[in-house]
C-alpha positions as CSV (number, residue, x, y, z in Angstrom):
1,X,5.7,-1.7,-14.8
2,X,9.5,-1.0,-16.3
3,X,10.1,0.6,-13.1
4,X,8.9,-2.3,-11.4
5,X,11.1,-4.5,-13.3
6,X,14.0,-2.9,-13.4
7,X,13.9,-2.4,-9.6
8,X,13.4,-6.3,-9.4
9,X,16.3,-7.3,-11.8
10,X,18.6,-5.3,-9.8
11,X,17.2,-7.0,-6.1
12,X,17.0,-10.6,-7.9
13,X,20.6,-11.6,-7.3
14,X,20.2,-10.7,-3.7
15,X,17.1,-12.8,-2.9
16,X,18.8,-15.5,-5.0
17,X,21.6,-15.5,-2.7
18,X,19.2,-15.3,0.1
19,X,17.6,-18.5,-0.9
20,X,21.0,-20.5,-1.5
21,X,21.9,-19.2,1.6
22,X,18.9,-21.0,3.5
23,X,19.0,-24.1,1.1
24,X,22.9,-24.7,2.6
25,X,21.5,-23.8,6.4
26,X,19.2,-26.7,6.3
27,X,16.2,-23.9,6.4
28,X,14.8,-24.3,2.7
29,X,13.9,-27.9,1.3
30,X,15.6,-28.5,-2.1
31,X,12.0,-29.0,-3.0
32,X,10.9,-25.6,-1.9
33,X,13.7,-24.0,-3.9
34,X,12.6,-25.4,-6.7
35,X,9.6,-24.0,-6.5
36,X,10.3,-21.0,-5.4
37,X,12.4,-20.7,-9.1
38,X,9.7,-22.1,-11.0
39,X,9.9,-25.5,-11.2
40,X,8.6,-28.7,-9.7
41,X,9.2,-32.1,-9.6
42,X,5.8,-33.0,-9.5
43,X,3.7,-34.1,-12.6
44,X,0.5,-31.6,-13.9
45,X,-2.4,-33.4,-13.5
46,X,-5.0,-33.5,-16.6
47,X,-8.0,-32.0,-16.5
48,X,-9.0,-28.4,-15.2
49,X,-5.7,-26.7,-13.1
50,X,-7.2,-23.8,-10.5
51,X,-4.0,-22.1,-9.0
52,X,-5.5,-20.5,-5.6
53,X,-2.4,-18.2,-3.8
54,X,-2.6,-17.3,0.0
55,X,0.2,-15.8,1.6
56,X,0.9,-17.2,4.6
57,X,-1.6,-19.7,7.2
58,X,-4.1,-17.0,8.2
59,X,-4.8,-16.5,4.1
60,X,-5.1,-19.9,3.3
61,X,-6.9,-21.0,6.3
62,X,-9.9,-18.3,5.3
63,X,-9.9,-20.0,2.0
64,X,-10.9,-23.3,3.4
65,X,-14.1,-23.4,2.9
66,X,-13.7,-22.0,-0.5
67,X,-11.4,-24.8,-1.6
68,X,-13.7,-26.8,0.1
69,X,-16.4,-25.9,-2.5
70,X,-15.1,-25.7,-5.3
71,X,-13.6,-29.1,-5.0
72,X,-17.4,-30.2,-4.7
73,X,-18.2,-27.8,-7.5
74,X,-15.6,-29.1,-9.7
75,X,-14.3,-32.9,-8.8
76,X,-12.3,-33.3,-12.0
77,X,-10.4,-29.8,-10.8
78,X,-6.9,-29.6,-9.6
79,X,-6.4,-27.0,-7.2
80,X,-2.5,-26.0,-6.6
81,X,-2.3,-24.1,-3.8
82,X,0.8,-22.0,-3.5
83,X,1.8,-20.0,-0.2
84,X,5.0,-17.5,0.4
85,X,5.5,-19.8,3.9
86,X,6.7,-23.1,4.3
87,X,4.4,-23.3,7.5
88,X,1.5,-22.6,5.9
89,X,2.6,-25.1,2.5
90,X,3.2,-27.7,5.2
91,X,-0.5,-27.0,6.6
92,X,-2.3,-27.7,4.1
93,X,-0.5,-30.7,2.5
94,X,-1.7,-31.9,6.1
95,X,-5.2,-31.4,5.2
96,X,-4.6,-34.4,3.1
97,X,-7.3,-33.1,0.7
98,X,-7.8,-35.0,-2.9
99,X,-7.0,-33.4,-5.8
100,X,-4.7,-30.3,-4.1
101,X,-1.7,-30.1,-4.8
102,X,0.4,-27.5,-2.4
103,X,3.5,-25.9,-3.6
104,X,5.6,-22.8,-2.4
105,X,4.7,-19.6,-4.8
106,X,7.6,-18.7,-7.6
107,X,9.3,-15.7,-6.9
108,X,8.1,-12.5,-8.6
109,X,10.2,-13.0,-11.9
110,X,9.2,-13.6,-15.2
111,X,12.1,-15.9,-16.0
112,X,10.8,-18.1,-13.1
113,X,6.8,-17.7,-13.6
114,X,7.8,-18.2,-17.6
115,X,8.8,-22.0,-16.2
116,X,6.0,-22.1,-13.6
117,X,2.9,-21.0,-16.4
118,X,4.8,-23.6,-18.9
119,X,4.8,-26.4,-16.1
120,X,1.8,-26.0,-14.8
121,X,-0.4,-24.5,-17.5
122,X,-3.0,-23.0,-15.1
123,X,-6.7,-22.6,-15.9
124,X,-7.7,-19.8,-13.7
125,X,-5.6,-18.0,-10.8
126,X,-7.6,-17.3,-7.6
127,X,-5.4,-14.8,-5.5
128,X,-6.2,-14.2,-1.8
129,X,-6.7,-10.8,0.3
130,X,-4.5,-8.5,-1.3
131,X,-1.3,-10.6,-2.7
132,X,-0.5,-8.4,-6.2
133,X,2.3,-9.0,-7.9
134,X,2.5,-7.6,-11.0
135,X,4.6,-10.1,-13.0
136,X,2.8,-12.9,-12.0
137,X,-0.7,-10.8,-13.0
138,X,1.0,-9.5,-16.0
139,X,1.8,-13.2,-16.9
140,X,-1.2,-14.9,-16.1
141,X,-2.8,-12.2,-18.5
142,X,-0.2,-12.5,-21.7
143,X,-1.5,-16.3,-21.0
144,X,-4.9,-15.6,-21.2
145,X,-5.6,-16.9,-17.7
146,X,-8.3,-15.0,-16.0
147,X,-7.2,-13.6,-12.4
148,X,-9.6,-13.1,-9.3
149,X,-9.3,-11.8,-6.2
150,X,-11.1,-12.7,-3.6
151,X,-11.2,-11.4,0.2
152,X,-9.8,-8.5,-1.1
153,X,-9.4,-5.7,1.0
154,X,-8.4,-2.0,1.1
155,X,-8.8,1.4,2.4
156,X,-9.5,4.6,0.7
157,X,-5.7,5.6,2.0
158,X,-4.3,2.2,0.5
159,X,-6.3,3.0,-2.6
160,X,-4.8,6.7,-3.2
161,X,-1.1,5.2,-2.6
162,X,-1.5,2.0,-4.7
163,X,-2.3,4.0,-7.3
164,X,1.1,5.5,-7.3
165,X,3.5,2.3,-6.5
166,X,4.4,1.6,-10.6
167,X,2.7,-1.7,-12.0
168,X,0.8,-2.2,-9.1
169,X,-2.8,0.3,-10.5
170,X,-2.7,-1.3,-13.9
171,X,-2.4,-4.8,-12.5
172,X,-5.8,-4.5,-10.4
173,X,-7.3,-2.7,-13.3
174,X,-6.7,-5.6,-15.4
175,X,-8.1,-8.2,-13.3
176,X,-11.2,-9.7,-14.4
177,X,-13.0,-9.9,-11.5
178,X,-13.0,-8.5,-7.2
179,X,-15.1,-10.4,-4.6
180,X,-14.2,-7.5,-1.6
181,X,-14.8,-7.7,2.0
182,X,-16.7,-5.0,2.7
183,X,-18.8,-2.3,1.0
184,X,-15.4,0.0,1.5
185,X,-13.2,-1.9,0.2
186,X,-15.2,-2.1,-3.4
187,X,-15.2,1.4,-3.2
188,X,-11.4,1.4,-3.2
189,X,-11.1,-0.8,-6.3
190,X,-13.7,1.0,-8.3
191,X,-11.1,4.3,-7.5
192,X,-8.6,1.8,-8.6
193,X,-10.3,1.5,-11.9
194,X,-11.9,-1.8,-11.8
195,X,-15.3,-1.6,-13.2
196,X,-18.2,-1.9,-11.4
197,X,-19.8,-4.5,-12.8
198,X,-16.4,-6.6,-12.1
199,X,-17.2,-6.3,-8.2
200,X,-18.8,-8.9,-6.6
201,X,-20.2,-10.4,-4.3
202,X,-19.1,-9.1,-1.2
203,X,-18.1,-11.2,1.8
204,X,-15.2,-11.5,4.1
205,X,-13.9,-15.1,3.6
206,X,-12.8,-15.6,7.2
207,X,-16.6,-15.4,8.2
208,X,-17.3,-18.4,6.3
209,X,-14.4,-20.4,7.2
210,X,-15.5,-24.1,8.3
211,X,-14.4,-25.1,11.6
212,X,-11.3,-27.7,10.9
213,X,-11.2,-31.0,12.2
214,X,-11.2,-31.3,15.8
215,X,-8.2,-32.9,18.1
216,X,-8.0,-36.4,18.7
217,X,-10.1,-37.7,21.3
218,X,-7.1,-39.8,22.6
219,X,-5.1,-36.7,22.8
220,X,-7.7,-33.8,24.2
221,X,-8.8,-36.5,26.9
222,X,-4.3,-37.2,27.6
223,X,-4.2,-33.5,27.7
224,X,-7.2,-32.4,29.3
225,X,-6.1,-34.5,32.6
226,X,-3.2,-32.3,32.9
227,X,-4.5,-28.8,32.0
228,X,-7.5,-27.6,34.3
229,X,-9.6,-25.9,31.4
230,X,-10.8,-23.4,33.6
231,X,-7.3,-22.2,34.8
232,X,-5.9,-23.1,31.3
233,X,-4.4,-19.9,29.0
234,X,-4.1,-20.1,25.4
235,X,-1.6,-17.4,23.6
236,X,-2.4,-18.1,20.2
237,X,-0.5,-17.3,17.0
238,X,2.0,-15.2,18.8
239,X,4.6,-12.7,17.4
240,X,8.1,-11.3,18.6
241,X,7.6,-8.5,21.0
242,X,4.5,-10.2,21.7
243,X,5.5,-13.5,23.6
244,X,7.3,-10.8,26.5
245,X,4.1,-9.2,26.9
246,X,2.3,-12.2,27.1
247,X,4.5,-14.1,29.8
248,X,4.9,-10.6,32.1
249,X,1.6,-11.0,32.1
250,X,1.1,-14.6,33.6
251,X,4.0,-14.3,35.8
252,X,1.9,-11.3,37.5
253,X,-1.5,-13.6,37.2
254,X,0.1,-16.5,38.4
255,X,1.1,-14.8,41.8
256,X,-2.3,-14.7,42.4
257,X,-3.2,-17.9,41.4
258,X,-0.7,-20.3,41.5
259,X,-2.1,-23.1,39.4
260,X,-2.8,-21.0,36.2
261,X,-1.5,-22.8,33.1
262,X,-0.3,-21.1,30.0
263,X,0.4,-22.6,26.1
264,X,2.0,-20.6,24.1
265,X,1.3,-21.3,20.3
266,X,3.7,-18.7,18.3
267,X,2.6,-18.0,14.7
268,X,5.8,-19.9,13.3
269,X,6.6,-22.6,15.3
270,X,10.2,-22.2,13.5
271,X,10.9,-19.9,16.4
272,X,10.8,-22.5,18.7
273,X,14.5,-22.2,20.3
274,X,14.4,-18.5,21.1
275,X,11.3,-18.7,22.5
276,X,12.6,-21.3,25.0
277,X,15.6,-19.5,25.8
278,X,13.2,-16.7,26.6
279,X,10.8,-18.6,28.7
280,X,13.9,-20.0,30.2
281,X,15.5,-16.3,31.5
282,X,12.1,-15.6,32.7
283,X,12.8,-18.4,35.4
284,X,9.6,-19.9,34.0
285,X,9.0,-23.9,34.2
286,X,8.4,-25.4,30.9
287,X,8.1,-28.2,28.4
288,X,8.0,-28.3,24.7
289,X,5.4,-30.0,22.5
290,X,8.0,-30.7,19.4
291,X,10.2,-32.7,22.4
292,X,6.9,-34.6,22.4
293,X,7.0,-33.5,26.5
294,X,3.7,-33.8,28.4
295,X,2.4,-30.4,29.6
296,X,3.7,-30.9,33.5
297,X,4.9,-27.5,34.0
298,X,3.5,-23.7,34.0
299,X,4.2,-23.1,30.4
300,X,3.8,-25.3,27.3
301,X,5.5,-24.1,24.9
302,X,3.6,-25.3,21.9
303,X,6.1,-25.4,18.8
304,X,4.6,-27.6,16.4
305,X,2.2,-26.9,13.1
306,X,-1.2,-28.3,12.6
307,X,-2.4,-28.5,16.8
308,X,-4.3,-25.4,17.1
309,X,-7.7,-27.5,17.2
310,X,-6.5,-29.1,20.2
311,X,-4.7,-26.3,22.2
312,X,-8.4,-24.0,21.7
313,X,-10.5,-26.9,23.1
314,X,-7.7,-27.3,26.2
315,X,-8.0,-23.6,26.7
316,X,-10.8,-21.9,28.6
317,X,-9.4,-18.3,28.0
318,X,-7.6,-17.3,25.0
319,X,-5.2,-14.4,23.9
320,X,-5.7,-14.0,20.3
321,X,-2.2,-12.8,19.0
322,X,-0.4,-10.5,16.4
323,X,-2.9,-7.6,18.3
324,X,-0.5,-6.5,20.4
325,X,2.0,-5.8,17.7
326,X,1.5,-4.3,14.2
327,X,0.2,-7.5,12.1
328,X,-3.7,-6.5,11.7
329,X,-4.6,-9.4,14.3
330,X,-5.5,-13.5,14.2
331,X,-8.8,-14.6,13.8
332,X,-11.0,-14.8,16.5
333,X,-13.6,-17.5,14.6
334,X,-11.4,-20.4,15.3
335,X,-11.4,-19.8,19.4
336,X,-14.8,-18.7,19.5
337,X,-15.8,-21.9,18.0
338,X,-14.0,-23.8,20.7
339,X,-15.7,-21.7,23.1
340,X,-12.5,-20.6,24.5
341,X,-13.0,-16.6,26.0
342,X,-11.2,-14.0,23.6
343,X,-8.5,-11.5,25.1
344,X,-6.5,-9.7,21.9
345,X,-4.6,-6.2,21.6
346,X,-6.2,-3.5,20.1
347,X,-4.5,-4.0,16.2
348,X,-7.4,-5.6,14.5
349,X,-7.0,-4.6,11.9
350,X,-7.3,-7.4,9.7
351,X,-11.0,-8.6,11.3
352,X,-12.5,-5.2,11.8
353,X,-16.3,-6.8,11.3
354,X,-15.3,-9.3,13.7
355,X,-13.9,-7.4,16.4
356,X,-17.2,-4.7,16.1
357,X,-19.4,-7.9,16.3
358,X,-17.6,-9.3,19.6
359,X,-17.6,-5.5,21.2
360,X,-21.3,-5.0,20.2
361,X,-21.7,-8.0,22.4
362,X,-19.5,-7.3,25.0
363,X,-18.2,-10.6,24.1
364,X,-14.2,-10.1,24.5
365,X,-11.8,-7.9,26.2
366,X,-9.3,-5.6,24.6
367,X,-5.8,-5.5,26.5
368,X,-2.8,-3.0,25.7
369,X,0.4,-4.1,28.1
370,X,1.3,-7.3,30.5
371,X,-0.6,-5.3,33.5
372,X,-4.0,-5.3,31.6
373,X,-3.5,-8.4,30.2
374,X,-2.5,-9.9,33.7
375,X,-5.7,-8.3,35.2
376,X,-7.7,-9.8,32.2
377,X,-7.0,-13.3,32.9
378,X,-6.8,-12.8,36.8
379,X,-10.9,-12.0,36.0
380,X,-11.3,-14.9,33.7
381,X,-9.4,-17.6,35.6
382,X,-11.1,-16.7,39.0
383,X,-14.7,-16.8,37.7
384,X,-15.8,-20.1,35.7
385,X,-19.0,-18.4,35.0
386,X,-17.9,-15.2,33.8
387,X,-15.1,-17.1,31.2
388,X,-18.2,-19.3,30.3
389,X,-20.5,-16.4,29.7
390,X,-18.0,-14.5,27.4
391,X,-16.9,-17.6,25.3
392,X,-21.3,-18.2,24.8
393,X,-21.3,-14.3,23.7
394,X,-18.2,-14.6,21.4
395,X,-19.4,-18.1,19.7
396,X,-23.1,-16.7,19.0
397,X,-21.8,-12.9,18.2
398,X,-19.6,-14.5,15.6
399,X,-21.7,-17.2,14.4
400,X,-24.1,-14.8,13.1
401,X,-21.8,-13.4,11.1
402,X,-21.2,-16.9,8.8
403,X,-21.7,-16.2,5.1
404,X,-22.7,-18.0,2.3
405,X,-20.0,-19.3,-0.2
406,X,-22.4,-20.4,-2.8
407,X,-22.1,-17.2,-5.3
408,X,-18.3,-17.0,-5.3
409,X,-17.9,-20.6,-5.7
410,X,-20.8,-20.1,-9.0
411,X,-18.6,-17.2,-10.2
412,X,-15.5,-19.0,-10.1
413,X,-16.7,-21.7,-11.9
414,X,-18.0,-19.7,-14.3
415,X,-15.0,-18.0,-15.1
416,X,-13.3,-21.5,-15.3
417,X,-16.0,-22.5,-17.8
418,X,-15.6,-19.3,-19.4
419,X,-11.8,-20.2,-19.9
């Protein structure tokens, strides 16, 4: 932990800068950066105060359900929800949820958490897949504040080299309680040196994520008129060095078939510009959702947050992104609800149980470049029955994986009551 410290005093002044720097560019609220240093214009609520930390979108989106309970579980609860992205912050403030609160996380400094822990006073800290930082552990425990983690994850590779990075093997050890994914990944923290009877229960949150809210019927049936489902491609949560793949691809597919239709959703919509000066060198027709254009050319370049309900019911075929490039993979659940066909890369790294479910069922397609990829969709787009047939397989493979939230939720609570 000194190491760990001193390293961070020395890189503060740098991120500090950073973060002035985007506060003057217009990229960082003066909101935000108050939060990210600690502090917050907004009151503490009385009562009960669960802090619940998810990285980015993907993180906080598997927790739904989970927030979702324990705000049944425990009305007179605040939960603050706090997220290293703006994107994802803004999400869920646009879940309109009562009795959340959504903030951007403090940065990993005790000066800063000192002002967050005295503002806030949390109750309990629920922390997300595998978000440690060992300040804000070390603090929440000089506070007395119990610390959980929940869809945790880790190999038995991550597990041997965790237990060399400094602060980071003491902090798990100290935490009072793991809910894992898998049976693996509790093996991992027991070599970590959290107890077994501090394991448990096992379940991968993103299985038991609730479907969100559907589209607008005004806007799916305004969209739907112009966007042929069947011949309607969905690149979903995109990354760079993805997107180029992903439109080499449907220039190829579109020679066959003219009338195919592509939206392209990229994991921050923030990105918006380059990717329409990209589109835009590829010779590609386009319009762009945050112009509020109607989708009247070959590509819709969908650059907005809080729309992916409607662009997975519009789309009969979808590429499920951050696959083709080293980020572990998007969830497939939220498609395969929509009954939209699954394409994705072969990183999948972070929905393994998923992605064995879906190829046990021969239930989606694995692609590598823009000429597999191209051939993919060619397949899908041409043959209504076959694009039906694979969405059915992918919606029942992965509905059978659904999970139960009950005993978590119980164990939280517990730990709350505890406190």
């Amino acid at each position: 932990m000194p190491i760990y410290r001193l390293l961070l005093s020395l890189a503060f002044p740098v991120l500090l800068l950073r973060l002035l720097l985007r506060r003057l560019r217009g990229q960082e609220t003066a909101q935000a950066l108050a939060e990210r240093l600690g502090g917050s214009t907004l009151p503490r609520p009385q009562g009960p105060l669960i802090w619940l930390h998810g990285a980015s979108n993907g993180e906080v989106t598997s927790a739904r359900g989970l927030i979702e309970g324990l705000r049944q579980a425990r009305p007179e609860a605040t939960l603050l929800i706090s997220t290293n992205t703006a994107t994802a912050r803004a999400m869920v403030m646009g879940w309109d949820l009562p009795g959340v609160i959504a903030v951007q996380a403090p940065l990993d400094h005790r000066g800063l958490l000192a002002r967050f822990f005295a503002h806030w006073r949390p109750d309990l800290l629920v922390v997300i897949e595998n978000e440690f930082w060992p300040n804000r552990l070390a603090m929440a425990r000089a506070h007395g504040v119990p610390v959980v983690l929940v869809g945790a994850r880790i190999s038995a590779r991550s597990a041997r080299r965790w237990a060399r990075l400094p602060g980071i093997a003491p902090a798990i050890r100290a935490l009072s309680w793991v809910s894992p994914q898998d049976s693996a990944s509790a093996a991992g923290f027991v070599a970590l040196g959290v107890a077994a009877d501090r394991i448990g229960p096992v379940l991968d949150l993103k299985a038991a994520a609730p479907l969100v809210p559907g589209p607008l019927p005004e806007d799916h049936a305004r969209f739907a008129a112009l966007l042929p489902r069947a011949k309607t491609v969905l690149a979903a949560s995109t990354h760079p060095g993805e997107e180029e793949i992903v439109l080499e691809a449907f220039e190829r597919a579109r020679q066959t078939d003219p009338a195919l239709r592509l939206i392209l959703a990229p994991r921050h919509p923030d990105r918006g510009p380059r990717l329409a000066a990209l589109i835009a060198a590829k010779g590609l027709p386009f319009t762009r959702r945050s112009a509020a254009e109607a989708p009247q050319q070959a590509v819709y370049l969908a650059d907005t947050l809080g729309e992916m309900p409607l662009w997975y019911a519009l789309a009969g075929v979808t590429f499920v992104g951050g696959s083709l490039v080293a980020k572990g993979g998007h969830t497939p659940f939220e498609p395969a609800a929509w009954h939209s066909a699954l394409l994705h890369g072969p990183d999948d790294a972070n929905f393994r149980a998923a992605y064995a479910a879906l190829r046990a069922a021969a239930a989606a397609e694995c692609v590598t470049d823009a000429p597999s990829l191209a051939a993919a969709l060619t397949r899908l787009t041409a043959d209504p029955a076959l694009q039906a047939s694979r969405a059915a397989a992918a919606h029942d493979a992965l509905s059978a994986l659904g999970q139960d939230l009950t005993p978590l939720v119980t164990r939280i609570t517990q730990t709350l009551d505890r406190r």
